[in-house]
The first five atom37 places (N, CA, C, CB, O) and aatype in JSON, in Angstrom:
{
  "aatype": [20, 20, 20, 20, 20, 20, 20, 20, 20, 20, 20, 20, 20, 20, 20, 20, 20, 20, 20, 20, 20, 20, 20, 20, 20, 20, 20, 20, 20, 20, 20, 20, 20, 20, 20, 20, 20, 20, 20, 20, 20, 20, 20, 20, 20, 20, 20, 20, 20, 20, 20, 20, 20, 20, 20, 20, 20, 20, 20, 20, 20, 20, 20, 20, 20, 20, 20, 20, 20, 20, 20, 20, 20, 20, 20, 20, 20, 20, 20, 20, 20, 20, 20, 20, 20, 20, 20, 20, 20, 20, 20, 20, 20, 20, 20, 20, 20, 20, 20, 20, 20, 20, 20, 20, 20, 20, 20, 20, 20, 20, 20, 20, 20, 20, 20, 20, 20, 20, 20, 20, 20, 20, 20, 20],
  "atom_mask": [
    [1, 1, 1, 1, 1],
    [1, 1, 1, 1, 1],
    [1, 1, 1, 1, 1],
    [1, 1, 1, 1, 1],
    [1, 1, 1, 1, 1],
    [1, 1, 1, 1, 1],
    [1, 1, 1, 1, 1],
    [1, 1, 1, 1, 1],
    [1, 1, 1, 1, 1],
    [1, 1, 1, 1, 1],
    [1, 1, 1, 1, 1],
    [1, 1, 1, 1, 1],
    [1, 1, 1, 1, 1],
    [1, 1, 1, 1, 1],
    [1, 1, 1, 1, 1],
    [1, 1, 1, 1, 1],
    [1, 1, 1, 1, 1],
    [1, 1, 1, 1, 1],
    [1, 1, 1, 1, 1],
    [1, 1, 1, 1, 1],
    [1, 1, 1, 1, 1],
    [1, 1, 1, 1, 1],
    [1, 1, 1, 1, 1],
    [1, 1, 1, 1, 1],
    [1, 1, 1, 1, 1],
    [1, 1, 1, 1, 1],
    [1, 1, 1, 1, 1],
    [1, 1, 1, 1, 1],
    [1, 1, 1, 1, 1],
    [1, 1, 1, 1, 1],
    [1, 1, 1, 1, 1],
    [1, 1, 1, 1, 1],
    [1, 1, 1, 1, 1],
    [1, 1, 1, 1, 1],
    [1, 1, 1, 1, 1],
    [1, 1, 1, 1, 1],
    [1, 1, 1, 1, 1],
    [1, 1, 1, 1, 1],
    [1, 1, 1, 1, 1],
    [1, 1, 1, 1, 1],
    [1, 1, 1, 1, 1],
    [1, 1, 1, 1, 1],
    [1, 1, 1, 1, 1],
    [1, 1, 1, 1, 1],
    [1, 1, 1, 1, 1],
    [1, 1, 1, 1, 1],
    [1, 1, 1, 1, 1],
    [1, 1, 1, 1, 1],
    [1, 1, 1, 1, 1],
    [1, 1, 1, 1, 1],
    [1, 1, 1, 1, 1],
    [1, 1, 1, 1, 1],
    [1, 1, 1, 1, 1],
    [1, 1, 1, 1, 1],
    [1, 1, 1, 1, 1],
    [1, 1, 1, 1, 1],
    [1, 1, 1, 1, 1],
    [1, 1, 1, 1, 1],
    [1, 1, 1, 1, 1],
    [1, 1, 1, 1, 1],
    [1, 1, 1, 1, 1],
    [1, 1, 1, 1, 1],
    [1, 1, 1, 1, 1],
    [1, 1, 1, 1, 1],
    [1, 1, 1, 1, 1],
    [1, 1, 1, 1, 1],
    [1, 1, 1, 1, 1],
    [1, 1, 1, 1, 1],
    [1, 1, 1, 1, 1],
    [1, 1, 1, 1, 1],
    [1, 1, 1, 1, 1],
    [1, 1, 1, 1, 1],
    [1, 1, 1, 1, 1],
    [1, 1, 1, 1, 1],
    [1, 1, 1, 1, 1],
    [1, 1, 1, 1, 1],
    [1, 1, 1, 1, 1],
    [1, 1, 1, 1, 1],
    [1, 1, 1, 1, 1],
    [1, 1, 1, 1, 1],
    [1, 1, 1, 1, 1],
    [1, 1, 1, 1, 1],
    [1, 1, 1, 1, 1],
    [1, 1, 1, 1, 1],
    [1, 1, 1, 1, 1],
    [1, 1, 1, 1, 1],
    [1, 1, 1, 1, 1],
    [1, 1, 1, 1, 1],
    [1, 1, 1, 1, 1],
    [1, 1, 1, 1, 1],
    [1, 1, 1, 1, 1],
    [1, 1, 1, 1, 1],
    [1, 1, 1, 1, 1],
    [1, 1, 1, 1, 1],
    [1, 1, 1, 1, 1],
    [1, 1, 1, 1, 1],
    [1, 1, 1, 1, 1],
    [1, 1, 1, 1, 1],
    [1, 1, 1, 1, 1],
    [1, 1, 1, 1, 1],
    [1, 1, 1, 1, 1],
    [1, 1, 1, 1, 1],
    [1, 1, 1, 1, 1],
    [1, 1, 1, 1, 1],
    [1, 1, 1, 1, 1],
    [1, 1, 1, 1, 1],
    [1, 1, 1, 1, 1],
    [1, 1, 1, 1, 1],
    [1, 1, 1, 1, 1],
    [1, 1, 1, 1, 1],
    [1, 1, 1, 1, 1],
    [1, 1, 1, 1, 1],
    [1, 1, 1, 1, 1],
    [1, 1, 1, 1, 1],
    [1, 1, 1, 1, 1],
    [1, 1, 1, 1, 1],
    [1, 1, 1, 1, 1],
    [1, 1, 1, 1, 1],
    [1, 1, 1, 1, 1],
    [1, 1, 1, 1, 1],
    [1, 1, 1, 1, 1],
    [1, 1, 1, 1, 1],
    [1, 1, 1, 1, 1],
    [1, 1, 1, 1, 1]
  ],
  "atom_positions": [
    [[2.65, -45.64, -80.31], [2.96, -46.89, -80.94], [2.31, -47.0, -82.32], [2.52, -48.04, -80.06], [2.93, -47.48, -83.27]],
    [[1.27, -46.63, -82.42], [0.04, -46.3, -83.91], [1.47, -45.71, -84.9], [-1.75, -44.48, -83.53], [1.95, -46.34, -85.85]],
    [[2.0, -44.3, -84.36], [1.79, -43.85, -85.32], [4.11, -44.31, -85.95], [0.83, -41.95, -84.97], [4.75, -43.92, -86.94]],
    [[4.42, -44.97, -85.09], [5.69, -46.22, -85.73], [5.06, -47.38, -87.13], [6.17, -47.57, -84.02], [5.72, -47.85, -88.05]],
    [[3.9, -47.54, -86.88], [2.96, -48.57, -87.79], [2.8, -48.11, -89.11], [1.46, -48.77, -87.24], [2.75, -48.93, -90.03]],
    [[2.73, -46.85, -89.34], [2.15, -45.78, -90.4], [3.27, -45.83, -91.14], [1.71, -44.2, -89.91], [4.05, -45.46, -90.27]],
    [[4.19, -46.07, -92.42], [4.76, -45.54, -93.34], [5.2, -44.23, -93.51], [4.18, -45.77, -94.07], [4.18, -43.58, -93.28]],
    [[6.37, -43.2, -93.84], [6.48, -42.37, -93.99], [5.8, -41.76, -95.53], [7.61, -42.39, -93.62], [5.98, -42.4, -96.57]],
    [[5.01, -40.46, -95.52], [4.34, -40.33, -96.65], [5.08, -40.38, -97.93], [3.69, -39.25, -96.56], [4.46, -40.36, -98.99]],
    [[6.5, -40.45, -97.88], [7.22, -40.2, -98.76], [7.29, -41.71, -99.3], [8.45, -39.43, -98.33], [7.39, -41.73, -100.53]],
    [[7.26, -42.99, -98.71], [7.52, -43.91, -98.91], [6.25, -44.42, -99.45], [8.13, -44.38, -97.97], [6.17, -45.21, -100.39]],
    [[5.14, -43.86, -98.7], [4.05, -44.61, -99.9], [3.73, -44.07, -101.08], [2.71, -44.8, -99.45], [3.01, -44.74, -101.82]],
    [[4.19, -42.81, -101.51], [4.39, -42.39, -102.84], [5.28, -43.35, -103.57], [4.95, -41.03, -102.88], [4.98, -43.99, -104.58]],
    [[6.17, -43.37, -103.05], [7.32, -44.21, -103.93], [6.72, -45.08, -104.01], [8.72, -44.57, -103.51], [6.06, -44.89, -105.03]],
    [[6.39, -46.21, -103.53], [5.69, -47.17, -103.73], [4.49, -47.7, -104.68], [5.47, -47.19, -102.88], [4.3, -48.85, -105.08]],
    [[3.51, -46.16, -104.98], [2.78, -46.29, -105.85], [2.96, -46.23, -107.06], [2.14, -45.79, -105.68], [2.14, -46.63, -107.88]],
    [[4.44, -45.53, -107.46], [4.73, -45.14, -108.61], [5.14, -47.14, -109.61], [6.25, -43.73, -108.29], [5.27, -47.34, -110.82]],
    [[5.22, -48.08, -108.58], [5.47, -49.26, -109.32], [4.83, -49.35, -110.75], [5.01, -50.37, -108.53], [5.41, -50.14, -111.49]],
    [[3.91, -48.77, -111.2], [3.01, -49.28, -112.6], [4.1, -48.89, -113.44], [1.34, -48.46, -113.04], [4.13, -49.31, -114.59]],
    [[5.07, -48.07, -112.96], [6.32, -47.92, -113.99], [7.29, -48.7, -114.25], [7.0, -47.03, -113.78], [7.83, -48.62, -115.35]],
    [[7.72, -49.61, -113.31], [8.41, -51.53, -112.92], [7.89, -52.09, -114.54], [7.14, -52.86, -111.02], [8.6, -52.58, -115.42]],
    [[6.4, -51.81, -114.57], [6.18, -52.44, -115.35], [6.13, -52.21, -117.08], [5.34, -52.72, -114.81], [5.53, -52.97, -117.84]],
    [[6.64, -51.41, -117.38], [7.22, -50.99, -118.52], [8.9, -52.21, -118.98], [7.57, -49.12, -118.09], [9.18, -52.3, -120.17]],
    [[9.55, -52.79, -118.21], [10.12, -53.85, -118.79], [9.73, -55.34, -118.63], [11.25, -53.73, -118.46], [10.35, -56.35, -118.96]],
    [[8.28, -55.18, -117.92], [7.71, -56.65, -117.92], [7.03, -56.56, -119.91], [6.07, -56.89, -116.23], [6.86, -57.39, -120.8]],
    [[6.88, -55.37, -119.79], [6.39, -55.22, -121.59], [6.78, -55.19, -122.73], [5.97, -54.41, -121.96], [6.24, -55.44, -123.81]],
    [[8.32, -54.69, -122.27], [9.03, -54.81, -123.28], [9.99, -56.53, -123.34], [9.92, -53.4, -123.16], [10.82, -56.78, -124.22]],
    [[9.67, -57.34, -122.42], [9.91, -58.62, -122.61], [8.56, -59.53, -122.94], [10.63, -59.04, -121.4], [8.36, -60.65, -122.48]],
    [[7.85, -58.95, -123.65], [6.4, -59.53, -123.58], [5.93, -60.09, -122.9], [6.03, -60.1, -124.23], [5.42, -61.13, -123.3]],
    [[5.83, -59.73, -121.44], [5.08, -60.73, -120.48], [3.87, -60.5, -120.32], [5.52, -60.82, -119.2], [3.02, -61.34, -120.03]],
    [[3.62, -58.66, -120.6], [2.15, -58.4, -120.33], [1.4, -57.67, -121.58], [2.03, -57.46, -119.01], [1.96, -56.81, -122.25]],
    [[0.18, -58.07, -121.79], [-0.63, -57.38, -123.17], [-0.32, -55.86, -123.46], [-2.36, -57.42, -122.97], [0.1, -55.29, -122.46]],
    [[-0.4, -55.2, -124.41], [-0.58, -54.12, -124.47], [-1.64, -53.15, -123.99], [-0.45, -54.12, -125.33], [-1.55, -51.93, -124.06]],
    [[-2.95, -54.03, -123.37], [-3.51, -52.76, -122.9], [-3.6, -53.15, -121.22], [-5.12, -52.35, -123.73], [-4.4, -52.58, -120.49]],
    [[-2.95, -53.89, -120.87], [-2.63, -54.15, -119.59], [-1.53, -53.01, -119.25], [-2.15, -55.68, -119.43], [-1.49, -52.28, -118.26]],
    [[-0.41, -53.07, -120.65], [0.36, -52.05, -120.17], [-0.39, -49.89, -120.25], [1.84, -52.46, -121.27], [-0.32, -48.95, -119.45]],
    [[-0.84, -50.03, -121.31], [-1.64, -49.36, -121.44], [-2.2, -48.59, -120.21], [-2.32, -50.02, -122.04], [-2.17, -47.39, -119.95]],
    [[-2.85, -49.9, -119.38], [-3.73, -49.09, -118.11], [-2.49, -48.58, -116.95], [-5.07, -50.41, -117.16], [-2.48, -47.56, -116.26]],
    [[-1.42, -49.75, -117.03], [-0.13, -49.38, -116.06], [0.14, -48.0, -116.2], [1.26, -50.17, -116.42], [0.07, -47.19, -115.27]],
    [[0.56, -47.66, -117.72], [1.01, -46.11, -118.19], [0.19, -44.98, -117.44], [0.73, -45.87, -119.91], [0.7, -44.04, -116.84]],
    [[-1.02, -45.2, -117.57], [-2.12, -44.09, -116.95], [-1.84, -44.47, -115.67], [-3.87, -44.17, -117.36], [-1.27, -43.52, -115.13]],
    [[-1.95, -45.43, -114.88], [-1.84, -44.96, -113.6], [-0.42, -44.55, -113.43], [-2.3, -45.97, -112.6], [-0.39, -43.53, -112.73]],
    [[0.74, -44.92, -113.76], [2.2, -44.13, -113.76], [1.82, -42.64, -113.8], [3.25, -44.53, -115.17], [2.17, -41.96, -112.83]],
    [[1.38, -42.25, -114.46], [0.71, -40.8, -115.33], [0.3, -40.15, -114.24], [-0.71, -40.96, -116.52], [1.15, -39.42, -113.72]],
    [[-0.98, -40.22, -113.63], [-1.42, -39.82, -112.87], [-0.68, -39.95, -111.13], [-2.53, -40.31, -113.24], [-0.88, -39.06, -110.3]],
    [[0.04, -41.01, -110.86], [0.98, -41.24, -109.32], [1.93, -40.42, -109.5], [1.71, -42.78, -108.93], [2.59, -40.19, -108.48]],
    [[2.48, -39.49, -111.1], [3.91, -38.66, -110.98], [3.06, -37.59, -110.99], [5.25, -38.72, -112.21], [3.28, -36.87, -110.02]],
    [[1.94, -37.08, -111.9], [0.9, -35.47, -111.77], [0.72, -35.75, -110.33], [-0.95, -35.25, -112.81], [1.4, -34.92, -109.74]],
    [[0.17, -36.47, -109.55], [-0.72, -35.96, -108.35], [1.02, -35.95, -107.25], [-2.5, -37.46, -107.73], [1.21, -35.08, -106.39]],
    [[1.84, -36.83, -107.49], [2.76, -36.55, -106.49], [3.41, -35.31, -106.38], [3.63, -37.38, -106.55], [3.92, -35.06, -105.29]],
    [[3.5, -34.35, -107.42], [4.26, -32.89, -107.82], [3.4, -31.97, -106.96], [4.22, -32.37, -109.66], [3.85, -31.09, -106.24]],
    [[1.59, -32.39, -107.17], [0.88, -31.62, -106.5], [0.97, -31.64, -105.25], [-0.15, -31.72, -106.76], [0.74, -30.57, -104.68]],
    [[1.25, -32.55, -104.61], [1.26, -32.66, -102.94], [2.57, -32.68, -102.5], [0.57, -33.98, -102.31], [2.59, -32.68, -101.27]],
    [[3.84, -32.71, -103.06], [5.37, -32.69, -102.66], [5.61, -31.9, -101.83], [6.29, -32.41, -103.59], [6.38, -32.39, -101.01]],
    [[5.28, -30.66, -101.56], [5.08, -29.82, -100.41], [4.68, -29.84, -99.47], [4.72, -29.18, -100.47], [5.07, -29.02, -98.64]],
    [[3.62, -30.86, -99.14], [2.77, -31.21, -97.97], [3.52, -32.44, -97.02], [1.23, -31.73, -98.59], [3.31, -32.74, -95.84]],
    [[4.52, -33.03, -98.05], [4.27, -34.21, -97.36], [5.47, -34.03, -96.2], [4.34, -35.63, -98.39], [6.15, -33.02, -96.39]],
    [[5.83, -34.76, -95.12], [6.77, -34.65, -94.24], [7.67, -34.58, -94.33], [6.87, -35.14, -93.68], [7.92, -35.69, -93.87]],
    [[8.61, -34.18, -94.56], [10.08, -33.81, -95.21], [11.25, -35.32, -94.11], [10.62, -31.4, -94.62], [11.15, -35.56, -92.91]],
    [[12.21, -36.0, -95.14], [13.09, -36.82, -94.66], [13.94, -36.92, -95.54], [12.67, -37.92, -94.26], [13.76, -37.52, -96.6]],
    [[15.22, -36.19, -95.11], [16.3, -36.18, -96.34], [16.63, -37.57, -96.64], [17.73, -35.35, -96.01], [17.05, -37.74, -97.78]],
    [[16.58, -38.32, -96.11], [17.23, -39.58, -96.65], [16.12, -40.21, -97.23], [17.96, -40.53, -95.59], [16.53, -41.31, -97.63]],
    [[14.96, -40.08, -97.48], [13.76, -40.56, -98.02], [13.67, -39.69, -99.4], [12.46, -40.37, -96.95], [13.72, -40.23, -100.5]],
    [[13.56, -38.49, -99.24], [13.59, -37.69, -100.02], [14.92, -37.76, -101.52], [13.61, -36.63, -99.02], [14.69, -37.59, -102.72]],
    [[16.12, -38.03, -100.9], [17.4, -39.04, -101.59], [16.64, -40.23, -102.3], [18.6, -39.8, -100.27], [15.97, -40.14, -103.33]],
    [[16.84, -41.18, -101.66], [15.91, -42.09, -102.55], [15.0, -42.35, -103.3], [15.62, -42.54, -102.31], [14.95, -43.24, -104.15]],
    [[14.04, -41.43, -102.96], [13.0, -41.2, -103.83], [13.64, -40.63, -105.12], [11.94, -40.28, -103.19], [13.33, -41.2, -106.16]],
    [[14.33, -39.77, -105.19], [14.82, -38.71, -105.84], [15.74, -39.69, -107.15], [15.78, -37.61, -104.65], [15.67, -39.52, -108.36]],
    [[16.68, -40.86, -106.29], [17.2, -41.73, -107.08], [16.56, -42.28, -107.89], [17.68, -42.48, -106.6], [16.8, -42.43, -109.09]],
    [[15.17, -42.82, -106.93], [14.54, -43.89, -107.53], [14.14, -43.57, -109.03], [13.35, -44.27, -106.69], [14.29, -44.26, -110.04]],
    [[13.48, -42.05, -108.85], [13.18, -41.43, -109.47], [13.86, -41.44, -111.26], [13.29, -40.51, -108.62], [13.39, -41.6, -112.39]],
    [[14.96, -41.22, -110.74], [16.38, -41.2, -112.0], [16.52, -42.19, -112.57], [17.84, -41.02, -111.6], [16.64, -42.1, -113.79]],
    [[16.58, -43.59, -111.9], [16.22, -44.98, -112.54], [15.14, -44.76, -113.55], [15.7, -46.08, -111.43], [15.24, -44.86, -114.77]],
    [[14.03, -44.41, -112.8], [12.74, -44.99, -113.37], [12.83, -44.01, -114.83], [11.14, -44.74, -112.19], [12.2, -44.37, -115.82]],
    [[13.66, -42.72, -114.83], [13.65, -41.71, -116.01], [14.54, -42.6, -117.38], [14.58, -40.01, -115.41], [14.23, -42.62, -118.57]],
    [[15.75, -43.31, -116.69], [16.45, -43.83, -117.11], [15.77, -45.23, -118.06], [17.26, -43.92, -116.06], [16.0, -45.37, -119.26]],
    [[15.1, -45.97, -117.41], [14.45, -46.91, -118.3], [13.49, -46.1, -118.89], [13.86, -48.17, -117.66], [13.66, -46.47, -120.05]],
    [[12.69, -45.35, -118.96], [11.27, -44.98, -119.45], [12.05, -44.11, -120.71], [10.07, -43.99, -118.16], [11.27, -43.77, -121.6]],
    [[13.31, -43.74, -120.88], [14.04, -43.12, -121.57], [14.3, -44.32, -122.63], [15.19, -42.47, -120.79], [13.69, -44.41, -123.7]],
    [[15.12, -45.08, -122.25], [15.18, -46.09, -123.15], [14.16, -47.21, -123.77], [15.99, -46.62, -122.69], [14.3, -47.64, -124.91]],
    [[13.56, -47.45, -123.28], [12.35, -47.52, -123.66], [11.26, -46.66, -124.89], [12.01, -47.39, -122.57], [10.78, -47.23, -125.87]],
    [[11.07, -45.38, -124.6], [10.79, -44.47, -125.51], [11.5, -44.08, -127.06], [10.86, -43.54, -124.76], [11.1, -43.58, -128.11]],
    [[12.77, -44.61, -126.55], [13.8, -44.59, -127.75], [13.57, -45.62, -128.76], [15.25, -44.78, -127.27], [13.53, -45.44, -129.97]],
    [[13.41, -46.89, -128.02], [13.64, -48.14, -128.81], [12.27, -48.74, -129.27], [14.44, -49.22, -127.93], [12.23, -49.72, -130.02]],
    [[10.86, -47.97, -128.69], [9.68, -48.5, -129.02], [8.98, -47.72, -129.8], [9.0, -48.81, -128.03], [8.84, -46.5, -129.67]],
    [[8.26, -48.8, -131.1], [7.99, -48.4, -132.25], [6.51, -49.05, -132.23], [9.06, -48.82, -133.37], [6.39, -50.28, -132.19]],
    [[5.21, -48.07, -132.24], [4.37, -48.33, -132.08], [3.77, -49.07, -133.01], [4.01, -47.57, -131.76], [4.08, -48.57, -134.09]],
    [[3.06, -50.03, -133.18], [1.89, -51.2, -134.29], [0.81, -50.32, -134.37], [1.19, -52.99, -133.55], [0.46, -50.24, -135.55]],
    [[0.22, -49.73, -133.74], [-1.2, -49.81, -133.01], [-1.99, -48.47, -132.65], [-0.99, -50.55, -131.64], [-1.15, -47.57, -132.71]],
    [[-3.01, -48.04, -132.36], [-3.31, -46.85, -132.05], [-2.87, -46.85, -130.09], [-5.08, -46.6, -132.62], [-2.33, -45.95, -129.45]],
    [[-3.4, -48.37, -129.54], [-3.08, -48.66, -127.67], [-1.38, -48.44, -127.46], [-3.54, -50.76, -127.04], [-0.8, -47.9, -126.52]],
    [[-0.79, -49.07, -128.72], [1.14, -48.28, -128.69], [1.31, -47.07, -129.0], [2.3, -48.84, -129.8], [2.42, -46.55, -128.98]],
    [[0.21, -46.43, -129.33], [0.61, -44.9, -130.14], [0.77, -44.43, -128.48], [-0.96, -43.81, -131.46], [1.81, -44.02, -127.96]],
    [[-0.8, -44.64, -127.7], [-1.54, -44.18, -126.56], [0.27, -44.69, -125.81], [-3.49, -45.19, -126.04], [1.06, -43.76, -125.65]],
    [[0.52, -45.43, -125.61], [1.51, -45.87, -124.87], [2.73, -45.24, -124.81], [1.7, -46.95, -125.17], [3.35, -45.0, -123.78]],
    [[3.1, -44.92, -126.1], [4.49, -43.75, -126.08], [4.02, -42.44, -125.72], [5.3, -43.48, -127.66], [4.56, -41.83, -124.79]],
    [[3.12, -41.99, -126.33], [2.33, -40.72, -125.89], [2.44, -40.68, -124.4], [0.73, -40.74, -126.34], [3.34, -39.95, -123.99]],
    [[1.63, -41.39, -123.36], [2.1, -41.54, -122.22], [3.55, -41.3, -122.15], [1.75, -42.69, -121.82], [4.19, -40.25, -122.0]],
    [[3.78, -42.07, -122.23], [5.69, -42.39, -122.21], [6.43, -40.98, -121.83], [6.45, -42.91, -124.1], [7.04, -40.64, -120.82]],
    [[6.11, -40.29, -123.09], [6.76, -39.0, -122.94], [6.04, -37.69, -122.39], [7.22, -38.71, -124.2], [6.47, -36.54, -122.35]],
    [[4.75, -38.25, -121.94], [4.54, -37.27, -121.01], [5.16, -37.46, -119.44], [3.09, -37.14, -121.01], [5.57, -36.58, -118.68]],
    [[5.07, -38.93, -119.22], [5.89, -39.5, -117.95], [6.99, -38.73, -118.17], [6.26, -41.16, -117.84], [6.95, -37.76, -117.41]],
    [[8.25, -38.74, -119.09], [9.11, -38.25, -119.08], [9.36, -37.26, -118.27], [9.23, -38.1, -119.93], [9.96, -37.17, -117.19]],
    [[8.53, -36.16, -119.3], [8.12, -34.53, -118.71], [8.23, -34.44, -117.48], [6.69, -33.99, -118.91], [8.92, -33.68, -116.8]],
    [[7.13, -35.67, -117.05], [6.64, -35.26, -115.26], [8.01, -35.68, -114.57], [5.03, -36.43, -114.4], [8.75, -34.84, -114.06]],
    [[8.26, -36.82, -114.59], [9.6, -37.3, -113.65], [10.25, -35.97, -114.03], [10.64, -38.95, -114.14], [10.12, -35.1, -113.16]],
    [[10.98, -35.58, -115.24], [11.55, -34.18, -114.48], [11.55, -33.12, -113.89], [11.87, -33.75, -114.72], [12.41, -32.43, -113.35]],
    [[10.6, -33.04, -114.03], [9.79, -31.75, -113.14], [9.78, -32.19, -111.45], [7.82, -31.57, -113.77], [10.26, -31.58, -110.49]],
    [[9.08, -33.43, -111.48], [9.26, -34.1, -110.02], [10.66, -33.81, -109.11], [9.21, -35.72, -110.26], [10.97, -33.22, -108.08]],
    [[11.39, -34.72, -110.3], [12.84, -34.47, -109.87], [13.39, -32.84, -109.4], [13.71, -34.96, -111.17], [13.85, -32.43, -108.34]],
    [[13.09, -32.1, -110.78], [13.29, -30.53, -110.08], [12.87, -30.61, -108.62], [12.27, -29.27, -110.84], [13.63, -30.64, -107.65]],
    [[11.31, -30.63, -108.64], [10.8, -30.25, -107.57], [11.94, -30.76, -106.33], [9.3, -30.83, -107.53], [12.64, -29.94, -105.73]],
    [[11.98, -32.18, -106.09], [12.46, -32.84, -104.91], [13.5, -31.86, -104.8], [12.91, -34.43, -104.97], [13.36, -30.93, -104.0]],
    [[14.74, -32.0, -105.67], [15.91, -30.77, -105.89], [15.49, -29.69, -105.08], [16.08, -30.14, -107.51], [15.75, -29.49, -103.89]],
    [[14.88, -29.09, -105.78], [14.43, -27.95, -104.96], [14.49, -28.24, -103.47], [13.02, -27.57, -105.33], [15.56, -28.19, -102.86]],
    [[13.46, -28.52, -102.96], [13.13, -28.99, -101.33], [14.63, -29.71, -100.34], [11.72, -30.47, -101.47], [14.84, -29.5, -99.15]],
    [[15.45, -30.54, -101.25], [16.51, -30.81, -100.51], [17.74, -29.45, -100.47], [17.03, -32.21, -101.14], [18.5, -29.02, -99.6]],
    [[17.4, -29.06, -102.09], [18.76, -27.89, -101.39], [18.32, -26.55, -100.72], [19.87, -27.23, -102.71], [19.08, -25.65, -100.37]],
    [[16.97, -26.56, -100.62], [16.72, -25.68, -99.29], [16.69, -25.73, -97.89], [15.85, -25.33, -99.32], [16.9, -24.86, -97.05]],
    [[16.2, -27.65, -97.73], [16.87, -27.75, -96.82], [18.52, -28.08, -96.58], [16.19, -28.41, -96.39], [18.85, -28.16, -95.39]],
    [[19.38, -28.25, -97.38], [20.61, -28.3, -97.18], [20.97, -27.13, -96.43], [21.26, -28.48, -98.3], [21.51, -27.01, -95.33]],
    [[20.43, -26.02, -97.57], [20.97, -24.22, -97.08], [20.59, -23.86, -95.63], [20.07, -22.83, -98.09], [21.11, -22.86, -95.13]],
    [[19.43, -24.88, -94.69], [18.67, -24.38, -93.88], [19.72, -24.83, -92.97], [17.2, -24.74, -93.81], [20.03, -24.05, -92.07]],
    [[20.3, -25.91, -93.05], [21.36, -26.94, -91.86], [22.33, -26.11, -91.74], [22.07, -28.59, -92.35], [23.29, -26.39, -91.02]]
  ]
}
């Protein structure tokens, strides 16, 4: 019964990656720049450490799908975003800088997931 209670590991990754949500609370000025600032770094670090452990975690194609989507969204705004934002500041310089390293990582992520689903596709 414990272990119905527990989240699938795939789902609390996804979940952490939210500090990236918040990249259009910023670009509607709702939140400071170094509020967004700290969001970016933890985005930063929830897409590096998730690539590192993607292998470990329990495999669920339909989790693994979604994530994978979610994923494409989140490339999709952080894309436009990067396009249309023009830094003031040295904390906006820090902020696109991020930006396009996020980029980087979501695709690589994305590879990765790719990877793992069409091996298991080939395996079915």
């Amino acid at each position: 019964m414990f272990e119905q209670m527990i989240p699938p590991q795939i789902q609390i990754y996804q979940e952490t990656i939210k500090p990236i949500s918040h990249y259009e609370e910023y670009i509607n000025n709702k939140i400071l720049t170094s509020t967004m600032l700290t969001y970016a770094k933890q985005a930063q670090f929830i897409v590096k450490s998730t690539r590192d452990i993607i292998d470990d975690l329990n495999f669920d194609t339909e989790k693994f799908e979604e994530f994978l989507s979610t994923l494409d969204d989140d490339y999709d705004m952080l894309e436009n975003f990067y396009d249309r934002f023009s830094p003031k500041n040295r904390e906006e310089q820090e902020i696109k800088d991020i930006t396009n390293n996020l980029l980087t990582n979501l695709i690589l992520l994305q590879n990765d997931i790719s990877i793992i689903l069409s091996k298991q596709y080939e395996n079915s």
